[in-house]
C-alpha positions as CSV (number, residue, x, y, z in Angstrom):
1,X,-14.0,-120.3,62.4
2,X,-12.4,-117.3,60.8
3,X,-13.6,-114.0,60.8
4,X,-11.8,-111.0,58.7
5,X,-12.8,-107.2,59.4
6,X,-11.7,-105.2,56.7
7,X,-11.4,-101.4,57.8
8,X,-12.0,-98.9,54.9
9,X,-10.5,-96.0,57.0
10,X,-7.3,-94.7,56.2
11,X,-7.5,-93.0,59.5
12,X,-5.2,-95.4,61.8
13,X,-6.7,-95.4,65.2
14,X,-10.1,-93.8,63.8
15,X,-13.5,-94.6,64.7
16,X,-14.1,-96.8,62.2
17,X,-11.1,-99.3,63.5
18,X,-12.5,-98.6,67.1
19,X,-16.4,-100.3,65.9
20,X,-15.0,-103.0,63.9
21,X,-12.7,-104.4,67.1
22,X,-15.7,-104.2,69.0
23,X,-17.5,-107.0,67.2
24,X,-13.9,-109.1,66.8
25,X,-13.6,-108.9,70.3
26,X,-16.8,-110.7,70.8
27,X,-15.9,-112.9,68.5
28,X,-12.3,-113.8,69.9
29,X,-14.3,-114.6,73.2
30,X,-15.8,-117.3,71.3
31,X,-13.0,-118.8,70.0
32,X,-13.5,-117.6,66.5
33,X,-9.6,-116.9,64.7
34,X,-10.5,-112.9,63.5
35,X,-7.9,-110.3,61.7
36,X,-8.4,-106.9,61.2
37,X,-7.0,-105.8,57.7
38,X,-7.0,-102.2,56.5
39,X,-7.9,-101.3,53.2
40,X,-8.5,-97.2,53.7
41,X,-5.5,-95.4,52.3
42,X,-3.7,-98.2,50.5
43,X,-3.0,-98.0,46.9
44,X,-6.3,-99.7,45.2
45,X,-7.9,-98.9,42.2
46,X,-11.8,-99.7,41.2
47,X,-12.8,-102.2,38.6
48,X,-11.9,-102.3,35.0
49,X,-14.6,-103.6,33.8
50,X,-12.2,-105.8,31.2
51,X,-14.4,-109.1,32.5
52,X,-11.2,-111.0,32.7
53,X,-12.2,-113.0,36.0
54,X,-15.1,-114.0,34.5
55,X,-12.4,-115.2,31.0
56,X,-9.7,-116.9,33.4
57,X,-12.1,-117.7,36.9
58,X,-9.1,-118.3,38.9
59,X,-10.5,-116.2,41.4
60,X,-8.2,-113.4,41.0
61,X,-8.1,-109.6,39.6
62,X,-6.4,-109.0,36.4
63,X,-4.7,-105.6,38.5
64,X,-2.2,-107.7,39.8
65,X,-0.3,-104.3,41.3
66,X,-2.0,-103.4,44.0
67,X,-3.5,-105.5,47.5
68,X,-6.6,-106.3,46.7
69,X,-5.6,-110.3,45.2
70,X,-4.1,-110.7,48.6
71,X,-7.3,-109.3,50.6
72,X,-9.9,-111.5,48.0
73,X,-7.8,-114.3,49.3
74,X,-7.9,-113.8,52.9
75,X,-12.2,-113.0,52.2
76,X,-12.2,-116.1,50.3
77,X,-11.1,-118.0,53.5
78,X,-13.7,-116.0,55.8
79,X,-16.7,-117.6,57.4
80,X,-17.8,-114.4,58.1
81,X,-16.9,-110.8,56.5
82,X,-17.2,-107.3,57.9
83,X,-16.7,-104.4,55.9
84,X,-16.6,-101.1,58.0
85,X,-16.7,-97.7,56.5
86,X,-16.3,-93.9,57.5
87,X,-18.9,-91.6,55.8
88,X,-17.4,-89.1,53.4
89,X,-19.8,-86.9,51.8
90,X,-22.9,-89.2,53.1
91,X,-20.9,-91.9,50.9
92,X,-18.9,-95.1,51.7
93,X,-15.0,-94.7,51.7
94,X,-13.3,-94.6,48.5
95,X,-10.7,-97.7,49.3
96,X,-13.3,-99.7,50.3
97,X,-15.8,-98.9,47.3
98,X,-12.9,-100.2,45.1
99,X,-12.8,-103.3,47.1
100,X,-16.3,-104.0,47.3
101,X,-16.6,-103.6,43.3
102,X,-13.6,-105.9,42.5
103,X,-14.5,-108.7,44.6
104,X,-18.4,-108.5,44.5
105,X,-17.7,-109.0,40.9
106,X,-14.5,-111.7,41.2
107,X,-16.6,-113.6,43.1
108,X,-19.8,-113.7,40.9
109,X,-17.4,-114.9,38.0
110,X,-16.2,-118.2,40.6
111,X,-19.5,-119.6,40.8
112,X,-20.7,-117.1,43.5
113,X,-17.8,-117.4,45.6
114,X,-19.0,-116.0,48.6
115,X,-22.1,-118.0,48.8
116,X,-23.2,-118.6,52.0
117,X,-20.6,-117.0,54.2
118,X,-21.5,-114.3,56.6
119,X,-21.6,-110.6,56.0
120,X,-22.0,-107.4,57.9
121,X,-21.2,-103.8,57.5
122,X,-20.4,-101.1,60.3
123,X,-20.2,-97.8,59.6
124,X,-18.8,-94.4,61.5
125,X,-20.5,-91.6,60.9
126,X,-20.0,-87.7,62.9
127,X,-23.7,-86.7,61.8
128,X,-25.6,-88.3,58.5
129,X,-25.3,-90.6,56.0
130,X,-25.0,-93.5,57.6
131,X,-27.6,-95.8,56.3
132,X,-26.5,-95.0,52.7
133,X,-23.4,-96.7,53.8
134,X,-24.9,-99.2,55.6
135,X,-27.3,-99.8,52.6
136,X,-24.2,-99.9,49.9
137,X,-22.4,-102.5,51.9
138,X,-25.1,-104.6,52.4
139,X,-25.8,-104.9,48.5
140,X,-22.5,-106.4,48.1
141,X,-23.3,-109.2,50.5
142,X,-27.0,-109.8,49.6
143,X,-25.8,-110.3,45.3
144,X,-23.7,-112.3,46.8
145,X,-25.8,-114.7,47.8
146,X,-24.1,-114.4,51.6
147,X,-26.5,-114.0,55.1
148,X,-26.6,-110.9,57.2
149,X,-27.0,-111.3,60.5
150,X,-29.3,-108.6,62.6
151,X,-28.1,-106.7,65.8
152,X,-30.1,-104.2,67.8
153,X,-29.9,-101.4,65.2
154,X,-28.2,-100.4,62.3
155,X,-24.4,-101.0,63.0
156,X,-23.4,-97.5,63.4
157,X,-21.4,-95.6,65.6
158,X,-21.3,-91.6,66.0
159,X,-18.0,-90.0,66.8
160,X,-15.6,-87.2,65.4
161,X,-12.4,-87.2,66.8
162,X,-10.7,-90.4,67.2
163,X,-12.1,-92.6,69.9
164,X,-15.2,-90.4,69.9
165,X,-17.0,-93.3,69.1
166,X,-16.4,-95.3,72.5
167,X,-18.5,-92.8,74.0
168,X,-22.0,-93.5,72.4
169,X,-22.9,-96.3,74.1
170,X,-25.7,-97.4,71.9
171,X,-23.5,-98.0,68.9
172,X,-20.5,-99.8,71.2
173,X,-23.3,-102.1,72.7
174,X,-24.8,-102.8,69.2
175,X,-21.6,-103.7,67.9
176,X,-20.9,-106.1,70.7
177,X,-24.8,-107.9,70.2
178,X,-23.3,-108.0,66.1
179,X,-20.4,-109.8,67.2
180,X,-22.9,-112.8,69.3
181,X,-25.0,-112.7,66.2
182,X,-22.2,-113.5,63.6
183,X,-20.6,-116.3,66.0
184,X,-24.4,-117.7,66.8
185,X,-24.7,-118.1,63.1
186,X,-21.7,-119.0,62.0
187,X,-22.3,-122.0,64.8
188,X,-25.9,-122.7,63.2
189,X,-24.9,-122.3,59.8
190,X,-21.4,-124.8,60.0
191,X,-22.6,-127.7,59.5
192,X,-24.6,-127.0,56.6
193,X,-23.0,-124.4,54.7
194,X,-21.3,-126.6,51.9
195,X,-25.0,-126.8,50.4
196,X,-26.1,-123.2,49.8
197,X,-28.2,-123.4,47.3
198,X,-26.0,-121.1,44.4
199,X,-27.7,-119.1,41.6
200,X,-26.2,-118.8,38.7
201,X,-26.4,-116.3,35.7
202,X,-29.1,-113.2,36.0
203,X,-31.3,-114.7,33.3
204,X,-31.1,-118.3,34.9
């Protein structure tokens, strides 16, 4: 099984980076395939709102000039999908807002696309904010129709400076429990994800 973390930091080496290898690790000790993309600081833009996925439903953005077709495909391919944050200005990253808007809404236009795959968010915070994060990540995921897997708290880690986050224990150890969870369910869920049951339209 595949898992993709996509990091919204555009701080290389940050704490954000730090949290979301925490949970691949787990997973690589389960055999899962997992790839860490980065997504903070890269040239994206937010949605148009010109509705042309929903016209062509190729499953593709009609902003052909930045990364984000090639990061849809790789979250197309995902069992499971972790979207990690910094908190800037008790809000989620920039970068990663643009993401979550374009394929939240590619998807919906392919017959609900991410149906049934995992999703989790993590989220790297100095002080507060945090569950506004958490909160705007998981609404991607739960309109989505896609399952998010508990841990022992919120998946947050607390750090500054980079690497500051290794230090609160709480938030490396809940990182490591999300990890288990996401490769328990993806085990539980394998054989029977193919049948989701898929909503369609808002009115249907």
């Amino acid at each position: 099984m595949y898992a993709l973390a996509v990091n919204g930091s555009p701080r290389k080496g940050g704490n954000t980076e730090v949290l979301l290898q925490e949970v691949l690790g787990e997973l690589d000790n389960l055999n899962w395939e997992t790839e860490l993309v980065k997504v903070g600081g890269i040239d994206i833009r937010g949605c148009l709102a010109c509705h042309s996925c929903f016209k062509k439903q190729d499953n593709r953005c009609a902003q052909e000039e930045d990364a984000f077709n090639e990061i849809y495909s790789k979250m197309l391919r995902a069992d499971a999908i972790i979207l990690g944050s910094p908190v800037y200005f008790a809000a989620v990253g920039a970068d990663l807002k643009a993401l979550i808007e374009r394929a939240g809404y590619v998807a919906f236009a392919n017959d609900h696309a991410f149906a049934g795959k995992i999703g989790a968010a993590v989220v790297a915070v100095r002080r507060g904010g945090a569950t506004h994060v958490f909160d705007t990540i998981n609404h991607m995921f739960q309109m989505s129709q896609m399952i998010v897997p508990g841990s022992t708290y919120w998946n947050m880690g607390f750090g500054l400076d980079k690497g500051e986050v290794k230090d609160d224990i709480e938030g490396m150890a809940n990182m490591r429990q999300l990890g288990r969870a996401i490769g328990w369910l993806g085990k539980a869920i394998q054989p029977v994800r193919a049948s989701y049951p898929r909503k369609g339209r808002l009115h249907e």
